[in-house]
PyMOL Python script that loads the backbone (N, CA, C, O; Angstrom):
from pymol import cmd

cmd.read_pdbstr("""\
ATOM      1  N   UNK A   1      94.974  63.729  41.087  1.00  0.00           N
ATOM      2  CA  UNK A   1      94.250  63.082  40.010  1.00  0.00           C
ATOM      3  C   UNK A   1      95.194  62.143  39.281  1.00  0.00           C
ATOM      4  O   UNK A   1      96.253  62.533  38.791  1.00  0.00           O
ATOM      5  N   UNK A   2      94.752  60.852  39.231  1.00  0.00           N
ATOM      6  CA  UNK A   2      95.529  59.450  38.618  1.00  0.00           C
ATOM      7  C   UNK A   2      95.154  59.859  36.970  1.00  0.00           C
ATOM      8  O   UNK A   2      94.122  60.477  36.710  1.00  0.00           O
ATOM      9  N   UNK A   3      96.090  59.448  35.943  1.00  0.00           N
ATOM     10  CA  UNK A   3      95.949  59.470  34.611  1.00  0.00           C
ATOM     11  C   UNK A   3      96.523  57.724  34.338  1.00  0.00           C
ATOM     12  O   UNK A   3      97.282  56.981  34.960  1.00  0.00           O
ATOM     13  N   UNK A   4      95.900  57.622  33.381  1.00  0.00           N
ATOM     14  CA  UNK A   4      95.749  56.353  33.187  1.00  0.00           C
ATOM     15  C   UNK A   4      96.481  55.718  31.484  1.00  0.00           C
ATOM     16  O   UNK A   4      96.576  56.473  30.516  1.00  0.00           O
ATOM     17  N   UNK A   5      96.726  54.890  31.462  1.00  0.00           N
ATOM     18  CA  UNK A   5      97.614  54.736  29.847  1.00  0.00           C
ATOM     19  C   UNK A   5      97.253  53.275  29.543  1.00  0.00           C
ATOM     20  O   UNK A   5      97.607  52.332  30.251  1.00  0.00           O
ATOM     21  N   UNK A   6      96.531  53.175  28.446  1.00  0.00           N
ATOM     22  CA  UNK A   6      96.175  51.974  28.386  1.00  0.00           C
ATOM     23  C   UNK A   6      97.178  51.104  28.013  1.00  0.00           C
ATOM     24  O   UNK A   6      97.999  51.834  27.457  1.00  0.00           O
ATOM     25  N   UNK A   7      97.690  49.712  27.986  1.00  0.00           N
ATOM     26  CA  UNK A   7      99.080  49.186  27.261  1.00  0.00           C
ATOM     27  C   UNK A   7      98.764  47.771  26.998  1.00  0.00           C
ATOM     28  O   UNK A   7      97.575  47.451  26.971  1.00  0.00           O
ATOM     29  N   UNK A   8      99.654  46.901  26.805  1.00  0.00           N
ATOM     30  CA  UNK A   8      99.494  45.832  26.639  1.00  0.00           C
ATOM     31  C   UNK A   8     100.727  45.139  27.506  1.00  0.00           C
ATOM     32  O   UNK A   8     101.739  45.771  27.810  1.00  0.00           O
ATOM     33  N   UNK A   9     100.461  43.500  27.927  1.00  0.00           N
ATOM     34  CA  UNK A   9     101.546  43.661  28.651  1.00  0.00           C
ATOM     35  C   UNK A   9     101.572  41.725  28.372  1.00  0.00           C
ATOM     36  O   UNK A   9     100.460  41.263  28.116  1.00  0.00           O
ATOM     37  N   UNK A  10     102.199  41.177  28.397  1.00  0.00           N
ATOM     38  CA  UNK A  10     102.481  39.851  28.087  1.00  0.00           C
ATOM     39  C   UNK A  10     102.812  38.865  29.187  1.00  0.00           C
ATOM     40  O   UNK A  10     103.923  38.431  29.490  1.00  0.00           O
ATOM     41  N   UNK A  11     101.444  38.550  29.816  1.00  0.00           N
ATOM     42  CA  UNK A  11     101.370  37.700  30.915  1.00  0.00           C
ATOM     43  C   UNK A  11     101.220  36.234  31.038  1.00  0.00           C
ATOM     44  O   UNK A  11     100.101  35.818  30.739  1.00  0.00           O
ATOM     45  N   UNK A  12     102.200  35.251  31.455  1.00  0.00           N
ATOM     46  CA  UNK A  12     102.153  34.013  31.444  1.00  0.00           C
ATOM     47  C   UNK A  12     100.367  34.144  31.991  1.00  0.00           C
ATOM     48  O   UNK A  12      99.717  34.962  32.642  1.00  0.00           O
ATOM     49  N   UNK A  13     100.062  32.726  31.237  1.00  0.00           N
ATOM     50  CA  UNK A  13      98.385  32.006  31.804  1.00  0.00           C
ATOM     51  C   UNK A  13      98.380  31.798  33.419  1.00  0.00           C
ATOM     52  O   UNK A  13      97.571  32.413  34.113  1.00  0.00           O
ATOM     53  N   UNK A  14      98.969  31.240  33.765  1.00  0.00           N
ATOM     54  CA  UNK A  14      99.473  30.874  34.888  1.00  0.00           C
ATOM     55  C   UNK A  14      99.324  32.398  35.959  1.00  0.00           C
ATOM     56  O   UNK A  14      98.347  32.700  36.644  1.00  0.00           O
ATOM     57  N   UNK A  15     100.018  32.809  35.881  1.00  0.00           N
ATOM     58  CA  UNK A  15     100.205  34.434  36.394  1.00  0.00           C
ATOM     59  C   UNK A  15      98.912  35.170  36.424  1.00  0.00           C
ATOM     60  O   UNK A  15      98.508  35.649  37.484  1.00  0.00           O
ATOM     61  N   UNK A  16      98.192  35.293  35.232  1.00  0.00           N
ATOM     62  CA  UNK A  16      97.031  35.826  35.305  1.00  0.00           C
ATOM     63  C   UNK A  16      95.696  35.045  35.933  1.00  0.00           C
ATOM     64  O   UNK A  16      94.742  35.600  36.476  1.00  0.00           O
ATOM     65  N   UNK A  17      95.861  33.726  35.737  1.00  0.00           N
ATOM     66  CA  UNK A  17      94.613  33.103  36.231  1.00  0.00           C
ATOM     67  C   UNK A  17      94.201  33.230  37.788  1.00  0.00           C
ATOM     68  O   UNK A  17      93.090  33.191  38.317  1.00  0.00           O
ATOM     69  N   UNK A  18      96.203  33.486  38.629  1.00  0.00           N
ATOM     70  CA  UNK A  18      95.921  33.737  39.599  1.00  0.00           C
ATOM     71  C   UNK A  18      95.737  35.104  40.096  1.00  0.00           C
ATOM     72  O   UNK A  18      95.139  35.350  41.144  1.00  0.00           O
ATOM     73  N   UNK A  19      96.192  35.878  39.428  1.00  0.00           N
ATOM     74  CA  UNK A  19      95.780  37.719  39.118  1.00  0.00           C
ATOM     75  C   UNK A  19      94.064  38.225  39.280  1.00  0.00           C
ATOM     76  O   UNK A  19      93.589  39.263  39.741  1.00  0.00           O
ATOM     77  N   UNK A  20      93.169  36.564  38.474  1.00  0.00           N
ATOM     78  CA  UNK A  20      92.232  36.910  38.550  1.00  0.00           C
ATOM     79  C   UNK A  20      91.259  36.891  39.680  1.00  0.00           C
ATOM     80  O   UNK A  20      90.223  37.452  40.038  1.00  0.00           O
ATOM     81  N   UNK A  21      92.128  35.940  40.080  1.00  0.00           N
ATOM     82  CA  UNK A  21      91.336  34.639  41.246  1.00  0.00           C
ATOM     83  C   UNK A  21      92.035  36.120  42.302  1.00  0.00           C
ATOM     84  O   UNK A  21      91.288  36.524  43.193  1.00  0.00           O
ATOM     85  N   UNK A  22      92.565  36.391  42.235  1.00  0.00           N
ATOM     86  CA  UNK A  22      92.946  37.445  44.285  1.00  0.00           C
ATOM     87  C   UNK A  22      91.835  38.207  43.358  1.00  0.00           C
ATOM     88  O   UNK A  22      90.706  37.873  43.720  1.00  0.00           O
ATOM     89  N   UNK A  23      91.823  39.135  42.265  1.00  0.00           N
ATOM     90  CA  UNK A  23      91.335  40.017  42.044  1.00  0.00           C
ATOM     91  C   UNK A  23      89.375  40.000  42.207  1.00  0.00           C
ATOM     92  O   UNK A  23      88.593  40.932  42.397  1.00  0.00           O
ATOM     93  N   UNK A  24      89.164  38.688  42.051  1.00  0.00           N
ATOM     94  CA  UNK A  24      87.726  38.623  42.667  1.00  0.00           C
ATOM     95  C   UNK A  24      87.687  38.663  43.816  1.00  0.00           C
ATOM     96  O   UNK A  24      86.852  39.328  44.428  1.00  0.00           O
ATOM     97  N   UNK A  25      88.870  37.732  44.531  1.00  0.00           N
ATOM     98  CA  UNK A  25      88.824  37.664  46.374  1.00  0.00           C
ATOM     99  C   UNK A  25      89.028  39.083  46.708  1.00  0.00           C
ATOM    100  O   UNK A  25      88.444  39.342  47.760  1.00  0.00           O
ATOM    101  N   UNK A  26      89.656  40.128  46.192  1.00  0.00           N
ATOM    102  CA  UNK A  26      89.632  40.948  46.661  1.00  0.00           C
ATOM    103  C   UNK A  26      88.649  42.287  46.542  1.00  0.00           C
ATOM    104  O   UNK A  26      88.756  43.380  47.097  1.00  0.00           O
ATOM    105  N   UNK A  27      87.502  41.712  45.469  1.00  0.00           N
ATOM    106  CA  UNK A  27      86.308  42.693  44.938  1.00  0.00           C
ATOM    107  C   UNK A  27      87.281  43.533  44.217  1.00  0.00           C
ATOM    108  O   UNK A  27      87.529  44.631  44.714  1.00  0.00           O
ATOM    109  N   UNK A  28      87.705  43.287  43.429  1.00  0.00           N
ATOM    110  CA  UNK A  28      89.070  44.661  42.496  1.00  0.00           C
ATOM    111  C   UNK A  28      88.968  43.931  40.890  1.00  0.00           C
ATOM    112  O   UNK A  28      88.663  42.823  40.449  1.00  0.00           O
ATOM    113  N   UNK A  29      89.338  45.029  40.419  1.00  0.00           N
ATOM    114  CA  UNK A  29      90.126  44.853  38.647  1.00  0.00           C
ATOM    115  C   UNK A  29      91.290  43.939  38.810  1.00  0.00           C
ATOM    116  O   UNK A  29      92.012  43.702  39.779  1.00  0.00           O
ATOM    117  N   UNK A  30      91.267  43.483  37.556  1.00  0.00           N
ATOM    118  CA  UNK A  30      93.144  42.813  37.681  1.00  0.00           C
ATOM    119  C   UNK A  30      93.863  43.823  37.715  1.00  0.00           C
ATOM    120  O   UNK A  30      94.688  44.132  38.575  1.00  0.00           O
ATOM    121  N   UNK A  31      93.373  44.733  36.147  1.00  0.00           N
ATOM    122  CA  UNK A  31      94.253  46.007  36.711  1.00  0.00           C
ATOM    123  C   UNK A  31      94.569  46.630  37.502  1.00  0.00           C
ATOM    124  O   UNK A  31      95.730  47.038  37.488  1.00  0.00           O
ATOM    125  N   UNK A  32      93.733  46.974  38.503  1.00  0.00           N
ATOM    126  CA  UNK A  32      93.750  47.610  39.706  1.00  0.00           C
ATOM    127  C   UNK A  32      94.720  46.852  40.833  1.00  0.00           C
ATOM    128  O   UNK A  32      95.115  47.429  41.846  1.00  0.00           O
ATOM    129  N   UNK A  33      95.114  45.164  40.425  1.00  0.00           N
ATOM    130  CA  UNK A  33      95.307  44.498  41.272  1.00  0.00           C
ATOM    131  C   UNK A  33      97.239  44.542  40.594  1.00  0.00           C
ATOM    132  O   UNK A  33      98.196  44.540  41.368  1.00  0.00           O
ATOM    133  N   UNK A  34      97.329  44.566  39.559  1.00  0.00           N
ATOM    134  CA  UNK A  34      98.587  44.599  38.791  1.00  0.00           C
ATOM    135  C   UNK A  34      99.231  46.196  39.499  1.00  0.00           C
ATOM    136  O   UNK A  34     100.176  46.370  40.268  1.00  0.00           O
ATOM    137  N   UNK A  35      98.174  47.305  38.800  1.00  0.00           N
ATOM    138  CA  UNK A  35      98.985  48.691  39.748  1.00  0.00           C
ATOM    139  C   UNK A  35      99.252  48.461  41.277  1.00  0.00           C
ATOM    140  O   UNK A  35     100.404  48.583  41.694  1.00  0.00           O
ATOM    141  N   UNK A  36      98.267  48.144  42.094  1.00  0.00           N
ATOM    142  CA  UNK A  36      99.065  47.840  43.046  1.00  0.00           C
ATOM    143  C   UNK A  36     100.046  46.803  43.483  1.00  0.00           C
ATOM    144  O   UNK A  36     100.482  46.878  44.632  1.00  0.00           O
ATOM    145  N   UNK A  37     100.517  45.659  42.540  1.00  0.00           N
ATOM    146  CA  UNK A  37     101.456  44.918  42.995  1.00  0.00           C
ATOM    147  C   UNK A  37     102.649  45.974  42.394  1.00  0.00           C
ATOM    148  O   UNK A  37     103.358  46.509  43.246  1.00  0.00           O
ATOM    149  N   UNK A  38     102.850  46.233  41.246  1.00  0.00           N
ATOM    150  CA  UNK A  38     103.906  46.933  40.760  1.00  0.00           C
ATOM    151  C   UNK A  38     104.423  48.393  41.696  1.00  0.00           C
ATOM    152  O   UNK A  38     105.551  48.722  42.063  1.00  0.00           O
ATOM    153  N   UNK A  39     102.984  49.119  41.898  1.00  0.00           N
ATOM    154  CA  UNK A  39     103.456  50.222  43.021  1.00  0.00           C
ATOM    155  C   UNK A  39     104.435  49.784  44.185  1.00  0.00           C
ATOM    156  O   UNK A  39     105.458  50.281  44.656  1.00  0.00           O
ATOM    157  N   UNK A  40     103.558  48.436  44.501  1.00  0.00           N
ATOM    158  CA  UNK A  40     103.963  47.770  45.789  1.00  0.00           C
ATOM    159  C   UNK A  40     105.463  47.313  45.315  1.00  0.00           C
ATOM    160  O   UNK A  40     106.302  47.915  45.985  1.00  0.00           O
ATOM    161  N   UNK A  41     105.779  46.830  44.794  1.00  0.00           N
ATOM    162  CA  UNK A  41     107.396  46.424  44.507  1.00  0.00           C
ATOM    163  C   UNK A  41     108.449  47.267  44.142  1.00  0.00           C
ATOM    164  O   UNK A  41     109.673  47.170  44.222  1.00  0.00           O
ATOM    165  N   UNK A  42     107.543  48.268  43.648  1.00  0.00           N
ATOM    166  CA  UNK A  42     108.761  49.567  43.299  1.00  0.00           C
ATOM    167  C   UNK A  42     109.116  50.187  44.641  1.00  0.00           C
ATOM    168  O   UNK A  42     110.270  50.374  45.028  1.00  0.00           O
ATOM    169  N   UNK A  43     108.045  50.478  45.291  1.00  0.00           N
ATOM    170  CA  UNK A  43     108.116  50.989  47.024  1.00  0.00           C
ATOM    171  C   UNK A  43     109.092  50.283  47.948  1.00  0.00           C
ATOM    172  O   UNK A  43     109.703  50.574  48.976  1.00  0.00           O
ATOM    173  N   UNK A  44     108.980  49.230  47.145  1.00  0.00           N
ATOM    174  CA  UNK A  44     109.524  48.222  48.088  1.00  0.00           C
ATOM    175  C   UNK A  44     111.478  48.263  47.864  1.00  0.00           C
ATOM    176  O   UNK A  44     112.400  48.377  48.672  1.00  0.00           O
ATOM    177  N   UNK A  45     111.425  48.124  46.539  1.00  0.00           N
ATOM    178  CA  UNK A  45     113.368  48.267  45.783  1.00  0.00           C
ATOM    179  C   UNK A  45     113.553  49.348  46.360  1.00  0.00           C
ATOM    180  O   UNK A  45     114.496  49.412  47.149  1.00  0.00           O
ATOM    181  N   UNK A  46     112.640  50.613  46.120  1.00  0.00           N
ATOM    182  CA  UNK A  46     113.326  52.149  46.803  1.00  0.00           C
ATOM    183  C   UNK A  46     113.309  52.340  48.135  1.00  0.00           C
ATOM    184  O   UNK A  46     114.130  53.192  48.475  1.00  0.00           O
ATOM    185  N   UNK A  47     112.678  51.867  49.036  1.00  0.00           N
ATOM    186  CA  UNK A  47     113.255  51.050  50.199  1.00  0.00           C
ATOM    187  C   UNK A  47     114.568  51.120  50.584  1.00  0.00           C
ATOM    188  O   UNK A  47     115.358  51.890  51.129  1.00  0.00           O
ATOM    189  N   UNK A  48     114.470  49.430  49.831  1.00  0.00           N
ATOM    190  CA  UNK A  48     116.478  48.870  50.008  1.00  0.00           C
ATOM    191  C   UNK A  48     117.260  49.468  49.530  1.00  0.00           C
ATOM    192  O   UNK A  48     118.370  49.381  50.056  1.00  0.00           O
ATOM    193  N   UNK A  49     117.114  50.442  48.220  1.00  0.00           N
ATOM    194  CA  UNK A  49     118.065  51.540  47.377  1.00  0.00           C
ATOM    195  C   UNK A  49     118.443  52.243  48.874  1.00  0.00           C
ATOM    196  O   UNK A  49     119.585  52.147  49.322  1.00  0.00           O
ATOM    197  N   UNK A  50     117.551  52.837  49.479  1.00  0.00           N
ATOM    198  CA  UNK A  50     117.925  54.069  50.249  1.00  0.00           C
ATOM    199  C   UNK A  50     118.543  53.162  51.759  1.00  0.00           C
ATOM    200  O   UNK A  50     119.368  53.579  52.573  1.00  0.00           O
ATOM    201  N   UNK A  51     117.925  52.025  51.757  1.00  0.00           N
ATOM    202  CA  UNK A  51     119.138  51.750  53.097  1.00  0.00           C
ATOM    203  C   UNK A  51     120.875  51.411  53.108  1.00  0.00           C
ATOM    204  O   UNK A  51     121.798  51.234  53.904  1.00  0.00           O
ATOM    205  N   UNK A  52     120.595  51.460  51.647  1.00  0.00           N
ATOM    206  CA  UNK A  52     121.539  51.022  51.207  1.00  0.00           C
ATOM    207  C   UNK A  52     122.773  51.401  50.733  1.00  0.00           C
ATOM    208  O   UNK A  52     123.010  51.325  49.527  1.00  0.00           O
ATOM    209  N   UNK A  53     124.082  52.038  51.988  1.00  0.00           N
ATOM    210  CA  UNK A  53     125.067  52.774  52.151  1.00  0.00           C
ATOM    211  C   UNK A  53     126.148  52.286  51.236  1.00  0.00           C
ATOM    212  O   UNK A  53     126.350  51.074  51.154  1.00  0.00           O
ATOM    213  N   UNK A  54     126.869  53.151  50.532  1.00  0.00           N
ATOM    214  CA  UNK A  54     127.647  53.135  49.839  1.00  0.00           C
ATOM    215  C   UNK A  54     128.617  52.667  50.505  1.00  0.00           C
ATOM    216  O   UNK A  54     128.468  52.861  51.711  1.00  0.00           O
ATOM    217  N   UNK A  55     130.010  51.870  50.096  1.00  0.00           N
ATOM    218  CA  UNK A  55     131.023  51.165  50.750  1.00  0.00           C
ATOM    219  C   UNK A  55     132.006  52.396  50.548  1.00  0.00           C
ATOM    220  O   UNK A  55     131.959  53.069  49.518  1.00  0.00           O
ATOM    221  N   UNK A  56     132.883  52.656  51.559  1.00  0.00           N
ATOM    222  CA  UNK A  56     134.190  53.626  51.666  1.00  0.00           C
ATOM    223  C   UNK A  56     134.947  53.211  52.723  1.00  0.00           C
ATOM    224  O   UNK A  56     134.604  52.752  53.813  1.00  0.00           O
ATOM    225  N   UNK A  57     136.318  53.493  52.129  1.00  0.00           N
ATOM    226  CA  UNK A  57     137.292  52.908  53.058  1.00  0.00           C
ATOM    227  C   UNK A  57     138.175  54.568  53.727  1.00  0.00           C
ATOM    228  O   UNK A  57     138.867  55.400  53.142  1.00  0.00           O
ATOM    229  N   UNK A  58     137.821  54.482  54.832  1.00  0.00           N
ATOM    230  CA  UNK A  58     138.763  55.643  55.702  1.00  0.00           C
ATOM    231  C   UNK A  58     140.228  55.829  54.961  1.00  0.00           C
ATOM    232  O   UNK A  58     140.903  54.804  54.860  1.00  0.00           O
ATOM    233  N   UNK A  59     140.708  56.919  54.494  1.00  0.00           N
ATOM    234  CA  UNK A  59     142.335  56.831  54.351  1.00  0.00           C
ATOM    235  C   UNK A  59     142.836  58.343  55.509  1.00  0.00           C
ATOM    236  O   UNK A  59     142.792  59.549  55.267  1.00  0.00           O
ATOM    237  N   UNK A  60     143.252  57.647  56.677  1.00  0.00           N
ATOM    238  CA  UNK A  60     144.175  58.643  57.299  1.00  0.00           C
ATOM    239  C   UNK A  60     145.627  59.525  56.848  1.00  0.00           C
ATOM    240  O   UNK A  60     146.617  58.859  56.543  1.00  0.00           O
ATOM    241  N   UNK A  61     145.673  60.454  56.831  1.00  0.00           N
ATOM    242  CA  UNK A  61     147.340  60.884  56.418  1.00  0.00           C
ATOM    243  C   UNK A  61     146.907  61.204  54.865  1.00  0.00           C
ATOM    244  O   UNK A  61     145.910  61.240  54.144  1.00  0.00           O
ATOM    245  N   UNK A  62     148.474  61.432  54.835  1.00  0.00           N
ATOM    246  CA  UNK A  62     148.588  61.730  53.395  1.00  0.00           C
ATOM    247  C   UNK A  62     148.174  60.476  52.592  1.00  0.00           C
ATOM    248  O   UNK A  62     147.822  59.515  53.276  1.00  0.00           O
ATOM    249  N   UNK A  63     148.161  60.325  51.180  1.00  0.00           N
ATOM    250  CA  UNK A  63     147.793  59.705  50.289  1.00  0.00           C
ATOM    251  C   UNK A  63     149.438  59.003  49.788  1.00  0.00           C
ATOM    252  O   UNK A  63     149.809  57.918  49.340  1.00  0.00           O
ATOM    253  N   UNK A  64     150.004  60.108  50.102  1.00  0.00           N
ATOM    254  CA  UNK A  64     151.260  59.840  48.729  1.00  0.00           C
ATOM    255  C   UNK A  64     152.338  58.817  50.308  1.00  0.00           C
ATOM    256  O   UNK A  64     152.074  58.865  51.510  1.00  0.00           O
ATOM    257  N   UNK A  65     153.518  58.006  49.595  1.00  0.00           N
ATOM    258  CA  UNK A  65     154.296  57.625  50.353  1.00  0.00           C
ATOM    259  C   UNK A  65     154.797  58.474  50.943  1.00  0.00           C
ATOM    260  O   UNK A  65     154.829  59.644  50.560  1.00  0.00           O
ATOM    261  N   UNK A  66     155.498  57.860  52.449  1.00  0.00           N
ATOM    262  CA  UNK A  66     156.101  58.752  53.619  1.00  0.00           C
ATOM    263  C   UNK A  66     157.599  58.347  53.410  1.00  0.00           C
ATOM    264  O   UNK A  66     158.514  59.142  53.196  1.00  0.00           O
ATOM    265  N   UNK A  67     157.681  57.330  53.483  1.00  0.00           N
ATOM    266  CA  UNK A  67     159.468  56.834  53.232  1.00  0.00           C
ATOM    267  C   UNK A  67     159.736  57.713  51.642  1.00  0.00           C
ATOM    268  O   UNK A  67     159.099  57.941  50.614  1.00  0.00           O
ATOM    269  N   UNK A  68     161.193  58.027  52.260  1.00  0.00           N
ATOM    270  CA  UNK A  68     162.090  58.582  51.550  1.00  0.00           C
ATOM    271  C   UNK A  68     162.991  57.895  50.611  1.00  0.00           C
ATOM    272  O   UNK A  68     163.929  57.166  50.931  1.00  0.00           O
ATOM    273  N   UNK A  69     162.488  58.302  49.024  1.00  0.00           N
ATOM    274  CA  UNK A  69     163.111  57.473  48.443  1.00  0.00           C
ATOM    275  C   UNK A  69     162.326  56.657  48.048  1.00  0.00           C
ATOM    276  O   UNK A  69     162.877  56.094  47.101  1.00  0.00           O
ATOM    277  N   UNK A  70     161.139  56.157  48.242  1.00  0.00           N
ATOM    278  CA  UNK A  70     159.774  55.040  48.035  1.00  0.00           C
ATOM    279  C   UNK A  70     159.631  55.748  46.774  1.00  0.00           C
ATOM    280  O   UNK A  70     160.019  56.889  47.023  1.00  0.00           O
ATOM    281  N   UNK A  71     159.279  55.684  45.545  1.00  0.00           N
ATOM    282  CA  UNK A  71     158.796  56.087  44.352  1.00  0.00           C
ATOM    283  C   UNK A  71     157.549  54.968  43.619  1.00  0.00           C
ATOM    284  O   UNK A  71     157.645  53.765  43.861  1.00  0.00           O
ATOM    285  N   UNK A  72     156.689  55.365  42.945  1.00  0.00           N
ATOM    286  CA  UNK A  72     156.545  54.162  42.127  1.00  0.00           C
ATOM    287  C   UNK A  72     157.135  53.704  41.168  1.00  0.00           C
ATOM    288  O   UNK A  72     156.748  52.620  40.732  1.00  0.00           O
ATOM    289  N   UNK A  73     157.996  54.224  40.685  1.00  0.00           N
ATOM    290  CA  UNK A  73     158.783  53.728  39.563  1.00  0.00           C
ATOM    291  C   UNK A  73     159.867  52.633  40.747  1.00  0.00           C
ATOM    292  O   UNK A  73     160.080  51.491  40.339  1.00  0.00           O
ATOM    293  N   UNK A  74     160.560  53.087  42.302  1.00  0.00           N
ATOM    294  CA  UNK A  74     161.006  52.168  42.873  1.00  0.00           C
ATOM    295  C   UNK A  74     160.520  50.774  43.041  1.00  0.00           C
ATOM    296  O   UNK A  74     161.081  49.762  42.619  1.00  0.00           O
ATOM    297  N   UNK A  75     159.232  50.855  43.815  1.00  0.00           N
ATOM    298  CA  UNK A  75     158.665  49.733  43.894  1.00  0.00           C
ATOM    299  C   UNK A  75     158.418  48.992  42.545  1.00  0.00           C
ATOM    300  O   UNK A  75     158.786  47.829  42.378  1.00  0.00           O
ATOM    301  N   UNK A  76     157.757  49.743  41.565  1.00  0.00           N
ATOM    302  CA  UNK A  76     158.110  48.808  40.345  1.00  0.00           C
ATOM    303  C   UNK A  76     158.971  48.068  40.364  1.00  0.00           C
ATOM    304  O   UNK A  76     158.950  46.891  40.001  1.00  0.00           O
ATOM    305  N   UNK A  77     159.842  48.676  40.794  1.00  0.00           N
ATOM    306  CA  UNK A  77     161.837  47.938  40.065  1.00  0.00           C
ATOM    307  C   UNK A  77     161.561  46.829  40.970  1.00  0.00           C
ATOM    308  O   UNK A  77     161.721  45.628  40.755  1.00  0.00           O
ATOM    309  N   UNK A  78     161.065  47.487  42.151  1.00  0.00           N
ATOM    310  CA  UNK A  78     161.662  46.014  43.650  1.00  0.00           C
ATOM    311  C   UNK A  78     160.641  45.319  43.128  1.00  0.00           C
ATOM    312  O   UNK A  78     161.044  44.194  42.833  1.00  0.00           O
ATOM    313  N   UNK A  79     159.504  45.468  42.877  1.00  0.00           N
ATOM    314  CA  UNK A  79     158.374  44.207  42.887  1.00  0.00           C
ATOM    315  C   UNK A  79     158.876  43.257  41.294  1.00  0.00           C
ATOM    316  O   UNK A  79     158.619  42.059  41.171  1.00  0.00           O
ATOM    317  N   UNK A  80     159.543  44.006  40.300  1.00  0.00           N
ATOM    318  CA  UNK A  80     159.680  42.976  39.049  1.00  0.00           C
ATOM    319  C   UNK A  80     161.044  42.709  39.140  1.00  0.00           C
ATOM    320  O   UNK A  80     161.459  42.268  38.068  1.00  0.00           O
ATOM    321  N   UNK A  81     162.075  42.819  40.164  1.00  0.00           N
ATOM    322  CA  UNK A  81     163.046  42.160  40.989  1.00  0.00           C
ATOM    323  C   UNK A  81     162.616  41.211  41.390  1.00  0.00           C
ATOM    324  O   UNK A  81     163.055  40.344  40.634  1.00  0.00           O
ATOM    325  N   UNK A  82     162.117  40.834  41.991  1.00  0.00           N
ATOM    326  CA  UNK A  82     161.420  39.821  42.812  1.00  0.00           C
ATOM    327  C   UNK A  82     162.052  39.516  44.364  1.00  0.00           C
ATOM    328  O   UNK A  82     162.284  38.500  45.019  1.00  0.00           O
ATOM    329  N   UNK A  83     162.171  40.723  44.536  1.00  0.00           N
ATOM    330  CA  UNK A  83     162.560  40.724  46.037  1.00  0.00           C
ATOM    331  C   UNK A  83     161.441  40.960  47.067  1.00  0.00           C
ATOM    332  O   UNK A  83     161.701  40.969  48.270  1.00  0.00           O
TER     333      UNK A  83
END
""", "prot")
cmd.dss("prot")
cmd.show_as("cartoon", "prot")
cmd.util.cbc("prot")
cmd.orient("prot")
């Protein structure tokens, strides 16, 4: 069972005149013709949300440096050395 909420909603002239015009071609309400465009576009974003894989980059090994002696406080020094 659909529940219904009446509202108000602030539609360019333009927008609605043609809202009205499908909504006769299609024997329908505007309203009826507005819920289903909006259903239809939300269906549509949650869609692409869900194809839509998060980016991650593989890290093999440890995390921390392997060379001996590598610190970050080293590389600091070497990188504002400018070597």
């Amino acid at each position: 069972m659909a529940f219904f909420m009446k509202t108000t909603l602030m539609i360019e002239d333009s927008i609605l005149r043609l809202a009205k015009q499908q909504a006769a071609a299609r024997d329908t309400t505007v309203s009826e013709l507005v819920n289903q465009s909006i259903r239809s576009y939300l269906h549509s974003r949650e869609a692409v949300a869900a194809e839509a894989r998060p980016f991650s980059i593989p890290v093999f090994g440890q995390t921390r440096a392997q060379a001996p002696g590598v610190t970050p406080a080293r590389l600091a020094e070497l990188r504002d050395d400018g070597r």
